[in-house]
N, C-alpha and C positions, 0 to 999 in steps of 0.2 A: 397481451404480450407486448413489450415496447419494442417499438421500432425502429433501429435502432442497424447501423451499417457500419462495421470495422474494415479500415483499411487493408488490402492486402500487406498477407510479411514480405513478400516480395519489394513492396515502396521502402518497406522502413530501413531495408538494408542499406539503400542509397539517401540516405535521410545525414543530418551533423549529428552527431554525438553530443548528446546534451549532458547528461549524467555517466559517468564510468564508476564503478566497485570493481575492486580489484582484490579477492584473496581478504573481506573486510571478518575482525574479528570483535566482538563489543564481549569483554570477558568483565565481570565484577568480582572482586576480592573479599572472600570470608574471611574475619577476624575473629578470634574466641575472645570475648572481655576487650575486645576492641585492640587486641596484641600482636598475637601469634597468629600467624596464615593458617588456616586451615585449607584451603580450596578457591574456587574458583567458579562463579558462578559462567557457563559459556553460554549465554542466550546469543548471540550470533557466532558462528564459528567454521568460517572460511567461507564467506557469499561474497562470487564477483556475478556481474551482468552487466549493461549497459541501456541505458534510453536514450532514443531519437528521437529528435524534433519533431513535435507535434504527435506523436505516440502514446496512448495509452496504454499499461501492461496492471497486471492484475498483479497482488502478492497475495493466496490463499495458504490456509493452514488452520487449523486449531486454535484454541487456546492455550497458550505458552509452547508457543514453536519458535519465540523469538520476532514476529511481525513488529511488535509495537516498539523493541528494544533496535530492530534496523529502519525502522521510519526516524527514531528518533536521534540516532546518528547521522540519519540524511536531514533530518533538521537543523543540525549541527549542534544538539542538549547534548549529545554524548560523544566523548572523543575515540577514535577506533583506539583500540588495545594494541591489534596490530592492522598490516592492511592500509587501504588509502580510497576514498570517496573524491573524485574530481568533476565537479561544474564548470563548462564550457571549458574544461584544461586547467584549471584553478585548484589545486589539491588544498583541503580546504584543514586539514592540520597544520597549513603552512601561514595562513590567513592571519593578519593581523588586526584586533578586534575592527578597527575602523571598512576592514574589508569584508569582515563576517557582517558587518552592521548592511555593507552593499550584498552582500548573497540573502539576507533573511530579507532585504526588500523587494530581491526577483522568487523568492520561492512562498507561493500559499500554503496555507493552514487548514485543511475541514474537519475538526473535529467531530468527534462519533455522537457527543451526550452535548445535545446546542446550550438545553439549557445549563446546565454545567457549566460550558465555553462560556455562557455571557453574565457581563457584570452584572448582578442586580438593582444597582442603585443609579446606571447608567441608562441614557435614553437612547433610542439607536440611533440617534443624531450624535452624540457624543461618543457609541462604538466604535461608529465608520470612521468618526475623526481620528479618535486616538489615533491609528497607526500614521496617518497621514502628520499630525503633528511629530510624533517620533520619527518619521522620515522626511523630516526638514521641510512641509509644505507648508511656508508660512503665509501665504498669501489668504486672507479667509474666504473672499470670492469662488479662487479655485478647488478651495476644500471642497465648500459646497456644491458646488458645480458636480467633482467628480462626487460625492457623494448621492448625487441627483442620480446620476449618469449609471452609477454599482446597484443602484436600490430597484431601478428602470431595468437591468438586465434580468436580475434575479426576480423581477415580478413581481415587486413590493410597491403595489400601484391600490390605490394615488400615495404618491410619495408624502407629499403633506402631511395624510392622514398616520401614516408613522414615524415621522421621526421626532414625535413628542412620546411616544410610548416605551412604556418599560417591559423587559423582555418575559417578565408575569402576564403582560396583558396579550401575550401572541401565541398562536396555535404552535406544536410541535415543529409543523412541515415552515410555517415563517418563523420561527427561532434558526432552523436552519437555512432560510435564507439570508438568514442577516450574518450567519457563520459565514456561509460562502460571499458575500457580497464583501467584509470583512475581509475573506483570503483575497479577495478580486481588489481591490481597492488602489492598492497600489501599483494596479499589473506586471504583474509577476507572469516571468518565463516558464516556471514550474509549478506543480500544481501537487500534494500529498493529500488525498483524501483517504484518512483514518475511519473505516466503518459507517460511512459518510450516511444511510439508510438504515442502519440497524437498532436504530431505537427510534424507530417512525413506523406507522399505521401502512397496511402493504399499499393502501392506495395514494399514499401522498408518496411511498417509495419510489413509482413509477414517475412522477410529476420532478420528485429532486434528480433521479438519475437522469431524466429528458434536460433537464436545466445544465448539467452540467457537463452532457454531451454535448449540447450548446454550444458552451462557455470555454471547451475544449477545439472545437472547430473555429468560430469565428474568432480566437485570440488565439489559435495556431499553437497550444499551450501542449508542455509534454506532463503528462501525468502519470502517478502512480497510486493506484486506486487499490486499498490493504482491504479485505474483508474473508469472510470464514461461510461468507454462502454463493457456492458456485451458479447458482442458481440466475447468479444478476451478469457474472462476467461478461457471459456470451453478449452482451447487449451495451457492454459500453470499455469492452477491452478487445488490444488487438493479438497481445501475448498475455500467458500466463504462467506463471512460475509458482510452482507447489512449494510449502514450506513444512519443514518436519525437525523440531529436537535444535533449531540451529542451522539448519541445514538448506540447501535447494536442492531438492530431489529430480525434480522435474520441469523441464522450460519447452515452452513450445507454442507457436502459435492457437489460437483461441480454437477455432473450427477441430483443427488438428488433435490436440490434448481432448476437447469432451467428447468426439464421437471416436480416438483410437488413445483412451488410456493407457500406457504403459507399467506405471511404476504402480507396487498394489498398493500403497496411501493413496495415490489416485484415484485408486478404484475404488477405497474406502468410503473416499470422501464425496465424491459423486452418489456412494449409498447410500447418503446420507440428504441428495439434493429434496430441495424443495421444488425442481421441476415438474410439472407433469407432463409426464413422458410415460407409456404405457410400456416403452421400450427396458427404460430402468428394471423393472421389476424381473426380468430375465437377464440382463447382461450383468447386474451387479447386484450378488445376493447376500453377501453375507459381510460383515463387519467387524476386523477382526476385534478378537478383544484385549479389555488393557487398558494401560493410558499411558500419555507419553511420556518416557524416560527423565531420570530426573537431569538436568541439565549440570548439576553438579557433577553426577560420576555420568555418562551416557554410557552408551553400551559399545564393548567394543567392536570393532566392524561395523558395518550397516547398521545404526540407531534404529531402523525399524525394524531388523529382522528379530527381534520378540515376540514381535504381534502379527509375525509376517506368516499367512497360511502356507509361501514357497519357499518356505526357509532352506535353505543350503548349507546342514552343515561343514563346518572345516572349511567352508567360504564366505560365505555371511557373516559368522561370528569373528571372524579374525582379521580382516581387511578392509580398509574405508572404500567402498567402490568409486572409480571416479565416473566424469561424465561420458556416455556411449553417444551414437546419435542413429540410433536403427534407422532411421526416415530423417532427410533433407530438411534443418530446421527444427529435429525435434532430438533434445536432450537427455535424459534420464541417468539417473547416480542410481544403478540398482546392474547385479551380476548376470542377473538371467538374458540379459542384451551383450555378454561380452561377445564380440566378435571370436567366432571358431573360424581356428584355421587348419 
């Protein structure tokens, strides 16, 4: 098990506001024969939240719940529909390319598939450069320097011995460290790690999440860590936020959400952990069935109440619930929490 200590939610309240989403919508436009609208693709569709300085928070969900479509809006690939993403108070639909070119050099990259991520015809001595060349370091001295310096943190020792190699001649677990060494490079205030272990062997799994615990503490970095197996959160996240259909269902500090699930995708998706926990096998039995709604039409009212074993009709299906907060700190978009009065 990695070892592994999240900060109390208690610190992060009095922490700066690093990242704000506000009401963000990332909608795509269906054309027939490339004309007439047909629809509306709504992969993200009304997510606000916030990250603090030096913060890590988890985004868990499925596949096609919209993760990949609001990471890549917080990259700035995608412009919100509606809605607003602001870095350090900076709303970044407002940005003029020269200022986007300043925000893509404070925010890291850890792509999910390293080899994928990396060129193949490039040595990781000319990886690590690129961005540095792209962001005005023209000095060659200090290229290399920091590049000595990103290669040393991530553990690509001896450095010598790699930066003549091509990204075919490195193990899985060092393809992704030249990914992270890559997002590290120009030190960046923020940090997106896209599935950052899920195409790695479980024991190098342990080895990159410890590295970038790391790289999270000693560069005081706020991160946002996207993955679909809860299994790692508890170990290198301090919030997490459930994703469903577009949606945040559920937000809540780490400890809080896996030992008092609320929302039932929660509980779904915990059914599903790769934990071993002898406890699992009683608290969370069943799964509901189904798969998730189409993002084009979703369902009206609660997107999950299809597959929801507590379904509520005449409430469920008719009205989008908003967020409750049964317990100090812990959120949920689901009706069975509406305050009785």
């Amino acid at each position: 098990m990695i070892e592994l200590t999240a900060v109390p939610s208690a610190q992060t309240q009095n922490r700066k506001v690093v990242l704000a989403i506000d009401d963000l919508h990332v909608w795509f436009e269906l054309r027939r024969f490339g004309f007439g609208h047909v629809g509306d693709v709504k992969a993200v569709d009304g997510v606000s939240f916030e990250v603090h300085a030096a913060e890590t928070i988890a985004i868990v969900g499925e596949s096609g719940c919209g993760k990949s479509s609001l990471m890549k809006a917080i990259l700035g690939l995608y412009k919100p529909t509606t809605g607003s993403i602001h870095f350090e108070g900076r709303d970044l639909s407002k940005l003029t390319a020269k200022e986007m070119h300043w925000y893509h050099s404070h925010v890291g990259y850890v792509q999910q598939d390293p080899y994928g991520a990396l060129p193949p015809f490039m040595t990781v001595q000319k990886i690590l450069e690129e961005p540095l060349i792209v962001g005005n370091v023209k000095d060659s001295k200090e290229r290399i320097q920091r590049i000595r310096k990103a290669m040393d943190e991530v553990k690509l020792n001896p450095v010598d011995d790699f930066l003549p190699k091509f990204p075919h001649m490195l193990s899985g677990g060092q393809q992704q460290r030249v990914v992270i060494a890559r997002a590290m490079i120009m030190e960046p205030r923020f940090l997106v790690a896209d599935e950052p272990v899920s195409m790695l062997d479980a024991s190098v799994r342990v080895e990159i999440l410890k590295l970038l615990r790391g790289l999270q503490e000693s560069h005081h970095l706020s991160v946002i860590y996207i993955t679909h197996d809860l299994s790692t959160v508890s170990y290198f996240s301090e919030r997490i936020f459930v994703m469903y259909a577009g949606n945040l269902v559920e937000k809540a500090p780490v400890r809080q959400l896996l030992d008092n699930p609320l929302h039932p995708y929660t509980v779904a998706l915990l059914t599903g952990t790769s934990e071993p926990d002898a406890r699992n096998a009683e608290t969370f039995k069943e799964i509901p069935p189904g798969e998730p709604p189409s993002l084009v039409n979703p369902p009206s009212g609660c997107r999950f109440h299809p597959r929801c074993s507590k379904f509520m009709p005449g409430i469920c299906d008719v009205k989008e619930p908003p967020e409750f907060e049964p317990e100090p700190g812990h959120l949920v978009a689901c009706w069975l929490y509406e305050p009785k009065n």
